[in-house]
N, C-alpha and C positions, 0 to 999 in steps of 0.2 A: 387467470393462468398463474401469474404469481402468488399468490395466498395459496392454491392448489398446491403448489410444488412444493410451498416452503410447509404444506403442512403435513406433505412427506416425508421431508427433509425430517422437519424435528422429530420425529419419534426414532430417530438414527441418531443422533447428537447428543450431548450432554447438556444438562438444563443450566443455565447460566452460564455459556461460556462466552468468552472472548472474539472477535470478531471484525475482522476488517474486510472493508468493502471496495470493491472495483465492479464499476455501475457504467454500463451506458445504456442514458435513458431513450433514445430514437427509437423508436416504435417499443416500447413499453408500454405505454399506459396509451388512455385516450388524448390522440392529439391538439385535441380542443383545449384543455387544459395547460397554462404555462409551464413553464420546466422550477419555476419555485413548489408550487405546489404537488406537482408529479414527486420533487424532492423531499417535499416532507410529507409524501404521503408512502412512498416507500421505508423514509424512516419509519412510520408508526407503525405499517405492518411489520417491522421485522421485530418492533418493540413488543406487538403485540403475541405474533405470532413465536417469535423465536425465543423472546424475554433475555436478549444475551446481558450478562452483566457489564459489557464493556465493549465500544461500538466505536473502531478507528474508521476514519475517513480522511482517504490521501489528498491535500490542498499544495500536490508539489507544485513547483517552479524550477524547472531545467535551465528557464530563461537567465539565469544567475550567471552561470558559464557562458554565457555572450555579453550579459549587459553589466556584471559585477555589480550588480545593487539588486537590496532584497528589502523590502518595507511589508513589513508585519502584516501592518494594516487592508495595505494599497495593491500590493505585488499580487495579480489575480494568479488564480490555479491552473499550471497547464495538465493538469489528469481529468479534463474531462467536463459536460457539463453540470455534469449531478455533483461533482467536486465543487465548482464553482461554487451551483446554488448552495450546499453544504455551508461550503465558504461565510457567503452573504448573509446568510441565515442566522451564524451564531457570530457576528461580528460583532455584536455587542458585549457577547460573553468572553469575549478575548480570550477563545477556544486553543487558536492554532498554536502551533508549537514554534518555538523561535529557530528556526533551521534554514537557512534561504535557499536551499535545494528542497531536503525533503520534510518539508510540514506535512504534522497532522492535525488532524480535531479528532479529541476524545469526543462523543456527542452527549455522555451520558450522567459522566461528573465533571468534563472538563479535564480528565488529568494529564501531568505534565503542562501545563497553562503556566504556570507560576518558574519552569524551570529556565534556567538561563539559557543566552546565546550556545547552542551546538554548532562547533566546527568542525565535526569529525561524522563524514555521511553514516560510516556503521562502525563507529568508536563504542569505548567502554558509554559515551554517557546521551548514546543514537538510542530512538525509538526502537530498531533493528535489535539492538542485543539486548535489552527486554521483551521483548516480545519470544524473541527465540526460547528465552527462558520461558516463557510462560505455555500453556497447554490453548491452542485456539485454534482459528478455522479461516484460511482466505477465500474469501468469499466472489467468484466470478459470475456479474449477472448479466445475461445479452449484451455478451464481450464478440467478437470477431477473432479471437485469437483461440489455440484450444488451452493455455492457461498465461493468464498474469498474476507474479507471484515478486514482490522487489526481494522480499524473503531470501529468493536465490542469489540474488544479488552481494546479500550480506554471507551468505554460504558459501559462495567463490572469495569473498574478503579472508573470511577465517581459513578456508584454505588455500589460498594466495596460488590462485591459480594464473596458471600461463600466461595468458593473451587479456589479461588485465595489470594496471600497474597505479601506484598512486600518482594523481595527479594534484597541484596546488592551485588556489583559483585567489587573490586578491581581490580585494571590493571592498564595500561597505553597505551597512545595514542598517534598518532605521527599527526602535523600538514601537510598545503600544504606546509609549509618551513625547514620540517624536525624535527620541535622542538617538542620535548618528555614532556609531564607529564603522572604525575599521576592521577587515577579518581577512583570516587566511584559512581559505576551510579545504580540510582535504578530504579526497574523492577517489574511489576506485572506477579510473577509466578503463575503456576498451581501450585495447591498441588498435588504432585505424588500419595498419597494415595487414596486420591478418584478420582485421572485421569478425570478429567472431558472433556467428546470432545463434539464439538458442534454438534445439532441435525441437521446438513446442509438441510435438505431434509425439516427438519418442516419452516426455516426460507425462505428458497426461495419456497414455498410454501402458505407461510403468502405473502410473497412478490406478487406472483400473483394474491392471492385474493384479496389485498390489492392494486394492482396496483400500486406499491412501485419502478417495476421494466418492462425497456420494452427491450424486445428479439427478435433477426433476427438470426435464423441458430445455429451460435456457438459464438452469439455476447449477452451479457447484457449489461445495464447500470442499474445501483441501484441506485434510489432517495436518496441522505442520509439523508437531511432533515426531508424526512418522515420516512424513516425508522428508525430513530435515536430515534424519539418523540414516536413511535411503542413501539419501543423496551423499552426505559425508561420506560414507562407504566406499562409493562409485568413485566417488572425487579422490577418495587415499589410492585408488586402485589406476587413476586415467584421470587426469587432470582436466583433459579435454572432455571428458563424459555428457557433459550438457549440451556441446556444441557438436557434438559427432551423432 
């Protein structure tokens, strides 16, 4: 079913593009098989099939904002188990990115591997405003939601929208060679008061009418470039636009 979809998918896409992935593996593949290898065997079809030049995979950890400590190494992924396995997978290649919120793994060259400690969740020097820059596709596979996008996220930052505000988190971090500091990493919260959640169903809705997004089964891709320029639009016009 998947290789089906995605070999729909690609003839709508551009050939070597950029690519991040939000995966839940439960009933994906056959369940006789463990969840490392369901993991890299979806990466090699998409290798195979998509050939993207450049393959992000989110290895966040929320858990930082309770427990103020983030270890490279050690600190498992709370995005999931195909994150995880991702994780475990390239632990040797000291893939992930040094962010104790939001890591990622590049899976394909590693990039960003070499860059220092980030304390700024979608600062000038966040995975977020490169990627914004860049032309790609978020990727939703037998997700429960109708889209996850953190993208948005960094989208409500730049437009410093209402019912979020920065917040400061203190802790400390451990490198890939064990060495310990201290950090003060800043974050664009919700405000708990007004809880704002996003309208999912109005945005990947905008997305089909808008052709923003193309779908096979239980596969999306989201244009970000278009969706980005959308969404900015909405947001100069209704701050609240996501959330209403």
């Amino acid at each position: 079913m998947l290789i089906n979809s995605l070999l729909k998918i690609k003839k709508k896409i551009n050939p070597q593009s950029k690519i991040i992935l939000f995966v839940r593996l439960k009933g994906l593949f056959n369940e006789k098989s463990n969840y490392k290898k369901q993991s890299e065997n979806l990466l090699n079809i998409f290798r195979e099939v998509i050939r993207p030049s450049e393959i992000y995979v989110p290895t966040f950890s929320y858990s930082f904002t309770k427990t103020n400590f983030f270890n490279i190494k050690t600190t498992p992924s709370d995005a999931g188990r195909f994150s995880e396995e991702i994780r475990l997978i390239f632990q040797k290649k000291r893939y992930r990115t040094f962010d104790p919120i939001f890591s990622l793994i590049e899976t394909e060259n590693g990039l960003f591997k070499n860059n220092g400690l980030n304390n700024n969740a979608f600062g000038a020097g966040s995975i977020w405003k490169y990627l914004n820059n860049q032309q790609h596709y978020i990727v939703n596979i037998n997700l429960g939601t109708p889209i996850t996008a953190t993208q948005l996220h960094y989208t409500e930052y730049e437009n410093k929208v209402k019912y979020r505000y920065i917040k400061y988190f203190n802790g400390s971090v451990k490198n890939w060679h064990n060495l310990k500091s201290n950090i003060k990493y800043k974050y664009y919260v919700r405000n708990l008061q007004i809880n704002p959640i996003w309208n999912r169903k109005k945005i990947l809705n905008v997305c089909r009418d808008q052709k923003f997004v193309i779908e096979s089964e239980l596969v999306k891709f989201f244009e970000w470039s278009k969706l980005s320029k959308f969404i900015k639009k909405k947001l100069s016009l209704d701050s609240n636009y996501l959330i209403t």
